[in-house]
LUMZA-167812 format. One record per residue (C-alpha): x, y, z; residue in one letter. Coordinates in nm, 2 decimals, padded with zeros to 4 digits. Layout:
<atoms>
+--------+--------+--------+------+
:      x :      y :      z : rest :
+--------+--------+--------+------+
:      X :      Y :      Z :    A :
...
+--------+--------+--------+------+
</atoms>
This chain:
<atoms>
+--------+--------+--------+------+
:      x :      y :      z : rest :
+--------+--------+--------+------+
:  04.57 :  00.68 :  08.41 :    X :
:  04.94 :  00.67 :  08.35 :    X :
:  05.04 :  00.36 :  08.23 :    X :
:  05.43 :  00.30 :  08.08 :    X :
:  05.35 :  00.02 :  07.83 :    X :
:  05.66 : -00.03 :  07.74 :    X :
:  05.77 : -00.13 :  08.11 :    X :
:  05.50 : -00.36 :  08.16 :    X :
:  05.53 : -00.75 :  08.11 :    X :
:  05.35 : -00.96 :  07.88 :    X :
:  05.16 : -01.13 :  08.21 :    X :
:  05.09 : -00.79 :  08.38 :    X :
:  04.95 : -00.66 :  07.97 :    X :
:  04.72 : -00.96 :  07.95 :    X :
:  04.58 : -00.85 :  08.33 :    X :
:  04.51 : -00.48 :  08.14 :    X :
:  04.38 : -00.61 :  07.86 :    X :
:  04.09 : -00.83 :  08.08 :    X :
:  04.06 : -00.54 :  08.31 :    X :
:  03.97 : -00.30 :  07.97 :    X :
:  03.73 : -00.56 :  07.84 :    X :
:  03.52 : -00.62 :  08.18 :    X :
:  03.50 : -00.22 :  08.22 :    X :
:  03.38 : -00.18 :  07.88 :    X :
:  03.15 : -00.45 :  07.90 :    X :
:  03.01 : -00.28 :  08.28 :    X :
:  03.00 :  00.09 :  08.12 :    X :
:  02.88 :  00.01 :  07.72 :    X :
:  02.74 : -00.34 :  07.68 :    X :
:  02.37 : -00.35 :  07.64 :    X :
:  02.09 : -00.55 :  07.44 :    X :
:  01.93 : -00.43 :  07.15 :    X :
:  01.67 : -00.47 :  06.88 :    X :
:  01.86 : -00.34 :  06.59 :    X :
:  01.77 : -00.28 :  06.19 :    X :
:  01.90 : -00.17 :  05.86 :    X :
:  01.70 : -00.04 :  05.57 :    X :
:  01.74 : -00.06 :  05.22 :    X :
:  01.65 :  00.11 :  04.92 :    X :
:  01.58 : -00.16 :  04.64 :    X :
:  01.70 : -00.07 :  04.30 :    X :
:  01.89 :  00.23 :  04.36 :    X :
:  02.17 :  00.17 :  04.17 :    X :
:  01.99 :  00.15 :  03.84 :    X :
:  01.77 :  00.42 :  03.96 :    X :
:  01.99 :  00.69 :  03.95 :    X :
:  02.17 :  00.55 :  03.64 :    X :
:  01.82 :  00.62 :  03.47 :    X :
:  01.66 :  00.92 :  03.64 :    X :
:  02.02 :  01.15 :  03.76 :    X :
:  02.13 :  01.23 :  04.07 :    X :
:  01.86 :  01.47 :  04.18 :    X :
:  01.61 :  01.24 :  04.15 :    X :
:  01.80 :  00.95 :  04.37 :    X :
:  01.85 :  01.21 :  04.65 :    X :
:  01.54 :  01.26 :  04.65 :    X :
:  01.43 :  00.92 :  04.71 :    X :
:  01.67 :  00.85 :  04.98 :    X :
:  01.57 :  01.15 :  05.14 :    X :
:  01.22 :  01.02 :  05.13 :    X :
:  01.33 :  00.72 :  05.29 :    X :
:  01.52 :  00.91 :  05.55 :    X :
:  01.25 :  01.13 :  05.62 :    X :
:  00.97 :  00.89 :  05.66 :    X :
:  01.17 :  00.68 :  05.88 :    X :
:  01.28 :  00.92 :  06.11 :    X :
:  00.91 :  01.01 :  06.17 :    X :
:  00.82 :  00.66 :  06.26 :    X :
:  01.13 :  00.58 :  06.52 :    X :
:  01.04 :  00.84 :  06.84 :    X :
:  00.71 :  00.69 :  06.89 :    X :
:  00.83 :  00.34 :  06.93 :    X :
:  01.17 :  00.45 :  07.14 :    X :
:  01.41 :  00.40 :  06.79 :    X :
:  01.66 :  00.64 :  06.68 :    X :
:  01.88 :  00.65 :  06.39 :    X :
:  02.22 :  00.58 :  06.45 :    X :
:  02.37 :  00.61 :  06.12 :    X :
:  02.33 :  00.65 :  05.73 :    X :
:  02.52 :  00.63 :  05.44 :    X :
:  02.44 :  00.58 :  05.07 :    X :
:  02.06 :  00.47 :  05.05 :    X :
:  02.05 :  00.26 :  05.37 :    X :
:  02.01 :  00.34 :  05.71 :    X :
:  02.07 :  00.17 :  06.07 :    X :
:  01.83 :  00.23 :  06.39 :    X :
:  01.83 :  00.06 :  06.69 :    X :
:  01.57 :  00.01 :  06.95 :    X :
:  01.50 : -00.08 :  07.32 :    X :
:  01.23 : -00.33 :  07.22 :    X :
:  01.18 : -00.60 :  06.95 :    X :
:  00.81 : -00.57 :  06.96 :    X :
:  00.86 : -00.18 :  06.91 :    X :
:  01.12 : -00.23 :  06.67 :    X :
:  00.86 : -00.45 :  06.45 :    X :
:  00.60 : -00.19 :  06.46 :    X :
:  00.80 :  00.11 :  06.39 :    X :
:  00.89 : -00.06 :  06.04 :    X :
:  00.55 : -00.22 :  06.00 :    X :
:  00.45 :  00.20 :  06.07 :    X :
:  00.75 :  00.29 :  05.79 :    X :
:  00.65 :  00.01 :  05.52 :    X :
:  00.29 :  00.15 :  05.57 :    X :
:  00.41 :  00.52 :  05.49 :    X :
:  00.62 :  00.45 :  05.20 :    X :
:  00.33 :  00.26 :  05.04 :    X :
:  00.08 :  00.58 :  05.12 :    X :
:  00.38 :  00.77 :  04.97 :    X :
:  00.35 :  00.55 :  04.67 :    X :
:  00.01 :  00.61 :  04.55 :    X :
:  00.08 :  00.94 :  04.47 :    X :
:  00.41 :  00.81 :  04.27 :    X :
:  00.45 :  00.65 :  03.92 :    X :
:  00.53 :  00.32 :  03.92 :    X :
:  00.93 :  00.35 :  03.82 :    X :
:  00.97 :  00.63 :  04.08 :    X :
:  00.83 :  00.41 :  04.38 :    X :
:  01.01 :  00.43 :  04.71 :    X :
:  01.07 :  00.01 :  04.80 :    X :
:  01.28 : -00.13 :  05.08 :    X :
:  01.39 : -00.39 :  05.22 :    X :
:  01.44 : -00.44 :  05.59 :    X :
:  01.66 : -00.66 :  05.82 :    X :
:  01.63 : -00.71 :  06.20 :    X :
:  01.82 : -00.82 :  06.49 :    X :
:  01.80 : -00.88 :  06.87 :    X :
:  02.17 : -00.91 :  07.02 :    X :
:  02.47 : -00.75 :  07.29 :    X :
:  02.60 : -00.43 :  07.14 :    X :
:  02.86 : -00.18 :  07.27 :    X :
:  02.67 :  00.18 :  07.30 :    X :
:  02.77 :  00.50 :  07.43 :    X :
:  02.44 :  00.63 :  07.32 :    X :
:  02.59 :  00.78 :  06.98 :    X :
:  02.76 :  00.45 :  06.84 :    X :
:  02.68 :  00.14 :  06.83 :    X :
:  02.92 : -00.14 :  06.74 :    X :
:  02.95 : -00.53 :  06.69 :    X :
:  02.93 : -00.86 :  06.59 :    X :
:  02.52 : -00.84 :  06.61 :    X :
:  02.48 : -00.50 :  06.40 :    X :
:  02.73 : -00.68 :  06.14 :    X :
:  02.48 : -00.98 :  06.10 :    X :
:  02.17 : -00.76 :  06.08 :    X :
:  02.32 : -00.55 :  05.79 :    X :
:  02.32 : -00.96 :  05.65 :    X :
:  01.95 : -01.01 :  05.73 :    X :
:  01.86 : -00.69 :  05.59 :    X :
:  02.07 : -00.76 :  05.21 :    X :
:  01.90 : -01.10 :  05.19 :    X :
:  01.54 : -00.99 :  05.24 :    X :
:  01.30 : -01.00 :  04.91 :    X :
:  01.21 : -00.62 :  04.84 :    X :
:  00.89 : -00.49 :  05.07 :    X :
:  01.02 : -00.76 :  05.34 :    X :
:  01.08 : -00.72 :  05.68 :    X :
:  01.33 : -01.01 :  05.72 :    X :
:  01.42 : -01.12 :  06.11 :    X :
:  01.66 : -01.33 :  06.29 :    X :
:  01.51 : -01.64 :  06.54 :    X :
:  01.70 : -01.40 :  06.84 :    X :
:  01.40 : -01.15 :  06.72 :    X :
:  01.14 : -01.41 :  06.74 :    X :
:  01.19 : -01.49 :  07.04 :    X :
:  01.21 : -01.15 :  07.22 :    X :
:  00.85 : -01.08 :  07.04 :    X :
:  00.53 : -01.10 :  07.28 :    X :
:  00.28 : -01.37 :  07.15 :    X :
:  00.07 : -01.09 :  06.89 :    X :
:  00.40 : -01.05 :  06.73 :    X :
:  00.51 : -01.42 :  06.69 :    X :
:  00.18 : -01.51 :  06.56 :    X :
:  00.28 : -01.28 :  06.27 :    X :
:  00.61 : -01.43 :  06.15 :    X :
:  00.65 : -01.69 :  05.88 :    X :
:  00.94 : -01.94 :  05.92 :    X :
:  01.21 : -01.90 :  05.59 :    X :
:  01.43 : -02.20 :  05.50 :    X :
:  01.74 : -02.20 :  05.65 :    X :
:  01.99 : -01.86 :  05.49 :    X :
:  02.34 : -01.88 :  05.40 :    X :
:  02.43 : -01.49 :  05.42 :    X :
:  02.75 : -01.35 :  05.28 :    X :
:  03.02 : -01.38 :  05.59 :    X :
:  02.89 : -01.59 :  05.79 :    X :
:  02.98 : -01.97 :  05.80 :    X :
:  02.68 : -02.10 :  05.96 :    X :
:  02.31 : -02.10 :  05.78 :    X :
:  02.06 : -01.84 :  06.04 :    X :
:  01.74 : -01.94 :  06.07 :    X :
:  01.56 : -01.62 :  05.95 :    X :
:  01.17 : -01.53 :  05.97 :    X :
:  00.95 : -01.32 :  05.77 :    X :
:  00.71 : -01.07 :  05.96 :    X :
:  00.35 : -01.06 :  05.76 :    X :
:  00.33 : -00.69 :  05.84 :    X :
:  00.03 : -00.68 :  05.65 :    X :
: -00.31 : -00.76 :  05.78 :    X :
: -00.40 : -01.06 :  05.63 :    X :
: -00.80 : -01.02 :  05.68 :    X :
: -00.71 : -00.75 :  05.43 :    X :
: -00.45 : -00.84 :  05.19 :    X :
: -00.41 : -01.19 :  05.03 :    X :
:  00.00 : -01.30 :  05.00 :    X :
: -00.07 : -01.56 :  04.69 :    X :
: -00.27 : -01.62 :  04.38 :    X :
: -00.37 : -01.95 :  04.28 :    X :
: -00.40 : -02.00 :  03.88 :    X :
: -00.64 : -02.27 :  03.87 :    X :
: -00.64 : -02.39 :  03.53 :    X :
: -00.22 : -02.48 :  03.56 :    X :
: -00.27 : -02.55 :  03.97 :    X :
:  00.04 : -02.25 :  04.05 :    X :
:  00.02 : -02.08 :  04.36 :    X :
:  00.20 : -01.78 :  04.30 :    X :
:  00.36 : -01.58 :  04.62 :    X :
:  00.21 : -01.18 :  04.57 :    X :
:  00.54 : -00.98 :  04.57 :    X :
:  00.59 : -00.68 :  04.81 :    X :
:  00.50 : -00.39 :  04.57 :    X :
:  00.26 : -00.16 :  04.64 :    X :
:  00.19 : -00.19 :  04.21 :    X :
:  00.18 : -00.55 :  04.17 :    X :
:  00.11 : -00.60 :  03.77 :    X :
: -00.01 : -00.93 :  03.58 :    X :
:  00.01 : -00.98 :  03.26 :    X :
:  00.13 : -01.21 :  02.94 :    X :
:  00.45 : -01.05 :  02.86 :    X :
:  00.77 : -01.15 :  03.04 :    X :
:  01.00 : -00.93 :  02.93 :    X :
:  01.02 : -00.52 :  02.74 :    X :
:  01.35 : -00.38 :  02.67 :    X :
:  01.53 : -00.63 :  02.86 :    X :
:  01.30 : -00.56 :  03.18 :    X :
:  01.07 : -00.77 :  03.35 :    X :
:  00.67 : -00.63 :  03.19 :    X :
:  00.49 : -00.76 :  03.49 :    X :
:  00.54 : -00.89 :  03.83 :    X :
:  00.33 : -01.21 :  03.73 :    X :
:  00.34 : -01.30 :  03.41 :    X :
:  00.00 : -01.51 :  03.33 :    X :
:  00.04 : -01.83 :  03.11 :    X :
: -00.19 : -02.07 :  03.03 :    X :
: -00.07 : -02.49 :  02.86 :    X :
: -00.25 : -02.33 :  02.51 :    X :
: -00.03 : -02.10 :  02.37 :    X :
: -00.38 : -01.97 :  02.18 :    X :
: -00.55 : -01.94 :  02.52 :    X :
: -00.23 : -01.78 :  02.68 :    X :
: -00.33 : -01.49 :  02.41 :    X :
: -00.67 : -01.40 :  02.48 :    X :
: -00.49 : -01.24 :  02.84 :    X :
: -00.34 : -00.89 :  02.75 :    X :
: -00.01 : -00.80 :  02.80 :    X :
: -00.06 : -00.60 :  03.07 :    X :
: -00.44 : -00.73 :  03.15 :    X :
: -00.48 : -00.56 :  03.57 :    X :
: -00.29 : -00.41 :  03.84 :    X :
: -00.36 : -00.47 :  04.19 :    X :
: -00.24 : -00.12 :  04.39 :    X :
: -00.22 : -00.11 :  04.78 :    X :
: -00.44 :  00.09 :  04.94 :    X :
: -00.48 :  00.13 :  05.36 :    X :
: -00.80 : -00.10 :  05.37 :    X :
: -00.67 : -00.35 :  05.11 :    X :
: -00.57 : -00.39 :  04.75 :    X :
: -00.80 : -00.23 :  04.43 :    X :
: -00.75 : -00.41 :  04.08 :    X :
: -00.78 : -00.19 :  03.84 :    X :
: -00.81 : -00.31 :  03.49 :    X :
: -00.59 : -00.18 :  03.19 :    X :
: -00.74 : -00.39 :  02.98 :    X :
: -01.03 : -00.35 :  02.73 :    X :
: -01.04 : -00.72 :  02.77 :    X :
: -01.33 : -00.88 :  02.99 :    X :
: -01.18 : -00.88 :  03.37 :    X :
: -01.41 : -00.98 :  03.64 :    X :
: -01.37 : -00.98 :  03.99 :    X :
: -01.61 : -01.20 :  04.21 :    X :
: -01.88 : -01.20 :  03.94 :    X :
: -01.86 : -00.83 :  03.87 :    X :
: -01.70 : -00.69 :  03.51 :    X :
: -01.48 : -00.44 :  03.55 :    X :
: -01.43 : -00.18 :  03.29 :    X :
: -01.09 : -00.08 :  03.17 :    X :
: -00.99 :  00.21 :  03.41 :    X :
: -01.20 :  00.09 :  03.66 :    X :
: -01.10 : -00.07 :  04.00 :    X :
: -01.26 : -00.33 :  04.21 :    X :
: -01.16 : -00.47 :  04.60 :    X :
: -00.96 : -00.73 :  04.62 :    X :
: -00.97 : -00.92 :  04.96 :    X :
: -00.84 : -01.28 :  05.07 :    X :
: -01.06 : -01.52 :  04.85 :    X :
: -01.17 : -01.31 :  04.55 :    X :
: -01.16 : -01.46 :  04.21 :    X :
: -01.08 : -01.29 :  03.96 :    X :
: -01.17 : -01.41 :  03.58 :    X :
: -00.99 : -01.32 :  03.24 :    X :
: -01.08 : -01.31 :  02.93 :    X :
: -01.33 : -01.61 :  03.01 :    X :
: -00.96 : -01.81 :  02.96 :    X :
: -00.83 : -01.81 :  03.31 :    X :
: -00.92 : -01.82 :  03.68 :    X :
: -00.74 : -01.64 :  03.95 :    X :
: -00.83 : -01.72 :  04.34 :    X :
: -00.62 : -01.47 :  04.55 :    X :
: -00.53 : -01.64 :  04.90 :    X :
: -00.41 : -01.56 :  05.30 :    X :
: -00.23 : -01.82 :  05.48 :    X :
: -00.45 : -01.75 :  05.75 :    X :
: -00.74 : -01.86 :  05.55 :    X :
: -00.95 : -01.55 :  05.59 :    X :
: -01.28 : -01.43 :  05.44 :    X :
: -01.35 : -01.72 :  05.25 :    X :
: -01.02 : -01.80 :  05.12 :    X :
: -01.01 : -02.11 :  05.31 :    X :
: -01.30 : -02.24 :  05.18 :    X :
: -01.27 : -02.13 :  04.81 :    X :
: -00.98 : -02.27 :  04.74 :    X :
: -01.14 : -02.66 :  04.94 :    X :
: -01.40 : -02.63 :  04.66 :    X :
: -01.13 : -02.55 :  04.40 :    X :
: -00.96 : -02.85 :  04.47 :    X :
: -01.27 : -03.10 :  04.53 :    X :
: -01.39 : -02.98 :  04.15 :    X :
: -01.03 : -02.96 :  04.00 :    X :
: -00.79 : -03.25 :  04.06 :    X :
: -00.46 : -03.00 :  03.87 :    X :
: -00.53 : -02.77 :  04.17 :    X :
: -00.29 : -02.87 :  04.43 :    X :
: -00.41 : -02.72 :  04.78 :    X :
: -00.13 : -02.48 :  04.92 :    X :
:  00.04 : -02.59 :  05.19 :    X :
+--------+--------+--------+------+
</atoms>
């Protein structure tokens, strides 16, 4: 098509211009379920551990996620830095594709010390694109790249356009978020969190009953508890355990447990020589013990931890009703 701009008028460029837009709309417009992943913490990783060692965990990422897209119709459609973007046909396939990646990092992870652990974080979208089955281009992949920065490390953080493209297994799987201001955009998105693990399996909060907190479990596949706050200038544990009594606060050890991920639920396992017991059996230090959805976990004969599912699995439900019948602190989580 040989078209002398310069001859045309401004009427007869406006006509082009609409004419362009509907044929790229007919040829290249289509909906799709699209995500961005994230390595958490890669900055300061390879300010502490070189260069070699952060290419090697982004290529770990890389790797494992292009092994979990062909199954579930997803392909990679570009990467740079630590993150990556896919898109996907499906939302539903989309959701299990990164359920299937967050799953294969953490088995990646239990072969890996804690300060080399491979930890994401994951945004997804459901929106009108322009594709020409290489690129993919607009105003939706911009806002998922948005999700995807504000989501809590180990989080697979969605967008209500998601939500609503889910079948009914899926939806029953997302947890509504407070309403997100992201960087760019002037409106707060209302943003969901998928529970992508199986909560007959693996409690999401710990309830301290002597101070009545209900802590959320964060995202780690290593989640550590603990007294000390801080080493260094880093955070020493994920939870830090504190009792009113400053005296009592000192019978926990600094680093008293860990609770490590594992494919049928989380172990604790004890790195303490204090006494730890989980649902009235001790546990040596070394040693691990299950962990499911309404264990309670005793330390140091000082403090009393009930680990609970929103579902209210396996007992949770109903130790955490006798909790707060016998302790009026305990306020029941809601």
């Amino acid at each position: 098509m040989n078209i002398d701009l310069a001859q045309l008028t401004m009427t007869e460029i406006i006509r082009l211009q609409t004419l362009l837009s509907q044929e790229l709309s007919r040829r290249f417009e289509i909906s799709a379920a699209l995500a961005f992943t994230d390595i958490v913490g890669s900055t300061p990783y390879f300010e502490r551990f070189g260069d070699e060692a952060g290419h090697q965990l982004q290529q770990l990422h890389f790797d494992l996620l292009a092994d979990c897209l062909p199954a579930h119709g997803g392909r990679v459609v570009d990467t740079a830095g630590d993150g990556a973007f896919a898109c996907f046909t499906s939302a539903s396939a989309a959701a299990d594709a990164l359920t299937q990646l967050l799953q294969r990092v953490g088995d990646e992870n239990v072969h890996r010390a804690r300060d080399h652990q491979l930890t994401l974080r994951i945004g997804l979208h459901f929106g009108r694109v322009l594709s020409d089955g290489a690129q993919v281009t607009g105003d939706a992949v911009n806002l998922c790249a948005r999700i995807a920065a504000a989501a809590e490390p180990g989080q697979i953080r969605l967008s209500r356009e998601v939500f609503q493209e889910f079948d009914a297994d899926h939806r029953l799987l997302c947890r509504r978020l407070p309403p997100t201001q992201l960087k760019g955009i002037a409106r707060e998105v209302e943003l969901f969190g998928l529970e992508w693990r199986d909560p007959m399996r693996f409690p999401s909060s710990v309830l301290i009953r002597e101070t009545g907190q209900n802590i959320p479990l964060p995202s780690h596949d290593i989640v550590s508890f603990g007294r000390l706050d801080l080493i260094e200038g880093r955070h020493a544990n994920d939870i830090v355990l504190a009792l009113p009594d400053p005296a009592a606060t000192r019978q926990i050890s600094r680093w008293h447990f860990e609770l490590r991920r594992r494919p049928d639920g989380y172990a604790l396992r004890a790195m303490s020589g204090q006494s730890t017991v989980v649902d009235g059996e001790p546990v040596r230090q070394g040693q691990d013990r299950a962990v499911r959805p309404g264990s309670v976990v005793t330390l140091a004969d000082t403090m009393t931890l009930i680990f609970l599912s929103p579902h209210g699995v396996d007992g949770a439900s109903t130790e955490a009703t006798t909790i707060a019948r016998r302790d009026p602190v305990y306020s029941a989580p809601r």
